[in-house]
Structure formats: C-alpha cells, structure tokens
N, C-alpha and C positions, 0 to 999 in steps of 0.2 A: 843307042840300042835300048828298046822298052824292057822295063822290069818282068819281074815274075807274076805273072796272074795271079790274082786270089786262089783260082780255082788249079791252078798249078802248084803250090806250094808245098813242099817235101814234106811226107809225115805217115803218120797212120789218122785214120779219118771216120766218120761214121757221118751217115747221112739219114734223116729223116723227111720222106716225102708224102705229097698232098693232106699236110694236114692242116686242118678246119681254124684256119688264124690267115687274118691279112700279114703280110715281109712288115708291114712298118712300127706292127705291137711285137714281132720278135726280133725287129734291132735293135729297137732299144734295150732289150736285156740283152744282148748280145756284145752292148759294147760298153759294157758292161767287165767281162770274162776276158777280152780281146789280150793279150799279152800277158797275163797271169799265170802262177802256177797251177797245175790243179788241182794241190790242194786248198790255194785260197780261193781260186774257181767254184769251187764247191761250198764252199762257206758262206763266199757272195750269194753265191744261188739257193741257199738253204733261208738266208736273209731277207730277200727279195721277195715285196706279197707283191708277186705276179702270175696269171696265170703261165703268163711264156717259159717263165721262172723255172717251174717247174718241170718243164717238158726240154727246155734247153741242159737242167742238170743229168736227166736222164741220156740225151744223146751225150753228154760228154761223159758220162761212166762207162755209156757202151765202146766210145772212141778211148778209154781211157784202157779197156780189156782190152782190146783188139791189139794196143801196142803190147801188152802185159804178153797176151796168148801169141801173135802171130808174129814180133816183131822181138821178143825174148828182151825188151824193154823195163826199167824199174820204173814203176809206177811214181816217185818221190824225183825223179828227175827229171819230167815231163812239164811242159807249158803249152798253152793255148796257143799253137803260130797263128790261127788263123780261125774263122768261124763267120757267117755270112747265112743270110735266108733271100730265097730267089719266089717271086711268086708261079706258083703254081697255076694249075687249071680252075679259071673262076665258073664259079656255077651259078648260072640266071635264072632267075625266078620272075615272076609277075606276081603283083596285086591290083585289082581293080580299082578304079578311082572312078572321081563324078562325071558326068556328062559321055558314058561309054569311052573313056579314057583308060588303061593300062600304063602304070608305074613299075620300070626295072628293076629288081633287086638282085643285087649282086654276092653272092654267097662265095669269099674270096679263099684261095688255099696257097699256103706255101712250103719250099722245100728246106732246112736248117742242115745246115754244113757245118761239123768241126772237127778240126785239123788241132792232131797234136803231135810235135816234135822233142826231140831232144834238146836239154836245156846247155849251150857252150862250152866247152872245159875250163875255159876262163871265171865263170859262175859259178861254173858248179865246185871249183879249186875253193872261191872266196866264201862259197855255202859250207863246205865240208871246214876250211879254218874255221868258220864263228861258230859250227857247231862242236868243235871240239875246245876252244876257249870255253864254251858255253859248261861243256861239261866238267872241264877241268875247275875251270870256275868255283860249281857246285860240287865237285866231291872236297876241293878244298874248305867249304864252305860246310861240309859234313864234317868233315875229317876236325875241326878246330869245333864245332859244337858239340862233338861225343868228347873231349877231350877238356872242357871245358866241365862238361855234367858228371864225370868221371874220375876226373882227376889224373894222377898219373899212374897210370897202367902199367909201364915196362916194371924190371926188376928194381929191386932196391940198390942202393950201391952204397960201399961204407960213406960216403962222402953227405947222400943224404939224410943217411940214418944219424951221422951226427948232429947233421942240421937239424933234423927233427926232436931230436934229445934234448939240445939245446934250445931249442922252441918250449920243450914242456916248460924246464925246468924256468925259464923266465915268467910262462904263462902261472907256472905254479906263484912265484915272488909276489907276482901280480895281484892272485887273490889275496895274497895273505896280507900286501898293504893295504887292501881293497877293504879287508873283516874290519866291522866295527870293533869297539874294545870292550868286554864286557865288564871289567875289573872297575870296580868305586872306588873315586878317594877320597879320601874327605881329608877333614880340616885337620894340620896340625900333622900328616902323611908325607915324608919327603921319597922324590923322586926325582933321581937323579943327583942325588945330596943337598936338595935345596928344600926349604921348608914350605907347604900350600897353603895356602892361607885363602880368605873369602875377600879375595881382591878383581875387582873387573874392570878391563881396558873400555872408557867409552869408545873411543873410536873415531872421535870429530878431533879430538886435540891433544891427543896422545897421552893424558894424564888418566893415574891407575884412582883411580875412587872406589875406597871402602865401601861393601853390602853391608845394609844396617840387618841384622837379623835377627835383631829385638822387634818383638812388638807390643806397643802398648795395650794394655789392657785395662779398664775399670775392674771396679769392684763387682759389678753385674755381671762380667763375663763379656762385655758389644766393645769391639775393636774401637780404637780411633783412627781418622785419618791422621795421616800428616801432612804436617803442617804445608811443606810445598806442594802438595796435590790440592789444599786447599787455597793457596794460591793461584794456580795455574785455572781453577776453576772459575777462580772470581775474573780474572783476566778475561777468560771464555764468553764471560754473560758481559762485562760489558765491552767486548766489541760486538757481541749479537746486538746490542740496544743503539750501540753506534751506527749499525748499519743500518738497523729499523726506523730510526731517524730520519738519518738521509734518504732511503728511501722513500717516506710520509712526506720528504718536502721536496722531494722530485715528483712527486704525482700531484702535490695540491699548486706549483710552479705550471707544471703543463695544466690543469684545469684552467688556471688563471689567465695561460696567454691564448687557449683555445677561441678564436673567434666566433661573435654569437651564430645562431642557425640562422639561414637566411629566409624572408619569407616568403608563403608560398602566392605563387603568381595566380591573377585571375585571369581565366579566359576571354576572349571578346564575347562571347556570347552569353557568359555570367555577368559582364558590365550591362551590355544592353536591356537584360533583362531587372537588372537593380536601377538601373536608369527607369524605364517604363516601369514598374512598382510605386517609385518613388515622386513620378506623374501624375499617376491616377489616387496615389491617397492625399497629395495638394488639393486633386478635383475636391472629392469628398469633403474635404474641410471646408473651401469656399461656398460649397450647396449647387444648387441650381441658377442660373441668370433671371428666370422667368420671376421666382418667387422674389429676389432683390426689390424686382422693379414693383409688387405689388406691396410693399411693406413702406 
C-alpha cells in the first residue's frame, strides 16, 4: 500500500502561488525547514541570506496563524510535517540574436507549500520534562545565589545566637594577641621574675652572645670600627683580588690558544692580472730586440 502524498499530509497549510522564482532556488531553502519546529523554522530562515529565505518565512507565519486562528492550535507545539514548491506557469519571452534568429527566454514561476502539524505526545511529554528540569534547575540556581549574597535570612534562633557570641568573643582574643605591645623594657626590668639583660640568640648555633653597647670613641669625637668589621673587610678585598686574578689569566690563556686569522684568499682573476703586470715590467727591463742587435 503506497504512503501518504506530500500533497496529502494532515495539518494546517498555507500556500503561495505563481511567484517569480524557479521550484529549484526554493528547495533548497526548503530543506532546509523540512521537519523542524517552528520556532527553529524561523530562526533558520531569519539566518539564511536567501532571497527564497525570505519569502518562504513569510508563508510559514501565514501557515503558522492559520493553525493558531482556525484550528485553536498552540503555536510552540507546531512542526513543519511537510513543505515542497511545484513549478508554476512559465512565462516566454524572446530576444533577438544574429543572422534574424530569435533566442527563448524563459521567465519560470512557482507554487511553495507548508504544511504544519501537531508535534506527538510522546515529544511533546520529553519537551515539557526538560523544560521544567530546565527551570527547576534555574530557580535552584537563584534560590542558593540570593542566599549566598544575603546571608541568612530566616529568624534567629537561640542556638545561633550563641554561636554567633561565641564567634565574637574568639574574633575579639584574636585581635588582642594580634596588638603589637607597646610597653619598653629595657635593661635590668624583670618580667615574669626573671631579670633582662642585653643578650641576643644568633640563631645558627644556639649560643646567647653579649651586645657590646659601648662604643669607642677618640678624643676628637670619630667612632672607631671594630676590630671584626675590620677583619671581615680585609677578607672581602682579598678574595675580590683572588678572583681579579684568575680572571686576567683566564682571558690572557684563551688569547694564547686563539688560532692565528687566516689569510685572505686571492681570486683567479687578481692572480692573472699580477701574473701579466709582472710580464710586461721583465719586457721593460730587457729594452727592445732591435736596439740589442745595433749595439
């Protein structure tokens, strides 16, 4: 048993006839739409730099009311069953050519058919789920954002109101180990019963070494160093002169193994020409043959 015609298929329909387009520039937008919703129908077609394009989104609007107005249809459950352009009445023309000859011209029209139906209840079951996950989704997705920038909204309740007391009162402890201390002590001040003194842990070897907090002074009034600063100085200058050293005779090593420059080549054409130079000032020295023989 053959199927259901194109031109049979259940639905509401709208039809645009003889207009000024060859069937084979409006199939191709046509299939294009072919089993689509309509509203991605229209999206495609709003997309599409076609002339067909255009003229095919308009007959599906008009197909798209007609279920709306005469078939009490929701316009969001609607799909493209079907859609097809048949050619119309072609319109001939003549243009003259050479030799009293006449060339046809064919001025083609076609008719654009679409057919829109109800989309399955099976579809339309699994379209109404994902849009209500969809939305659940996103109010969930509100709902922990306002709640987030907000804080906690409901009432208090004693349970948090202790919590939160007790929040202070650590947040308080906290600055207070946090304050620097502003109190001086100086030398010779006990704290905590023990006596302060001007003693400092180095720190490399665990041993407490006296701060010397004399300073020498001349009779003039000009500081001296001390003594281990001017140790530590003289150590300074001569490992600079150790390394200045070595240095000087790692650069006068590499001059010494540097191979000489090599020299520069002559060309064949600077030989031949120093060869023939070196010819003709022989000539000149020996004289002429003629004058030889008269001498």
């Amino acid at each position: 048993m053959p199927g259901v015609k194109t031109n049979e298929v259940p639905g509401t329909r709208a039809v645009l006839r003889h207009y000024r387009m060859s069937a084979y520039k409006a199939r191709q937008v046509l299939d294009l739409i072919r089993g689509c919703d309509a509203d991605r129908a229209e999206e495609i077609l709003n997309a599409t730099p076609r002339e067909a394009a255009r003229v095919v989104a308009k007959v599906l609007a008009s197909a798209v009311a007609n279920a709306r107005t005469n078939d009490q249809l929701d316009p969001e459950e609607l799909f493209v069953s079907a859609c097809y352009a048949d050619e119309g009445t072609t319109l001939k023309r003549w243009r003259p050519r050479a030799r009293g000859r006449a060339t046809r011209i064919r001025k083609r029209t076609c008719h654009i058919t679409v057919i829109v139906s109800r989309l399955p209840e099976d579809k339309l079951e699994r379209r109404r789920a994902r849009r209500s996950a969809e939305t659940a989704g996103l109010r969930s997705r509100r709902v922990a954002a306002s709640r987030r920038g907000d804080g906690d909204v409901g009432p208090a309740t004693p349970r948090s109101a202790s919590k939160a007391a007790s929040d202070a009162d650590a947040d308080i402890e906290v600055e207070d180990l946090d304050a620097p201390s502003t109190d001086v002590i100086e030398d010779g001040d006990e704290v905590d019963g023990e006596a302060v003194g001007s003693k400092v842990d180095d720190g490399e070897s665990g041993s407490v070494v006296e701060a010397d907090t004399e300073v020498a002074a001349d009779e003039d009034g000009e500081f001296e160093e001390p003594a281990w600063l001017n140790e530590e100085l003289a150590e300074t200058d001569a490992d600079t002169e150790a390394e200045t050293e070595t240095e000087t005779e790692t650069e006068t090593e590499t001059e010494e193994e540097a191979p000489p420059a090599p020299k520069p080549r002559r060309t064949r054409g600077a030989r031949k020409r120093t060869t023939k130079a070196t010819a003709d000032a022989d000539e000149g020295d020996s004289g002429a043959p003629g004058e030889e023989e008269k001498d």
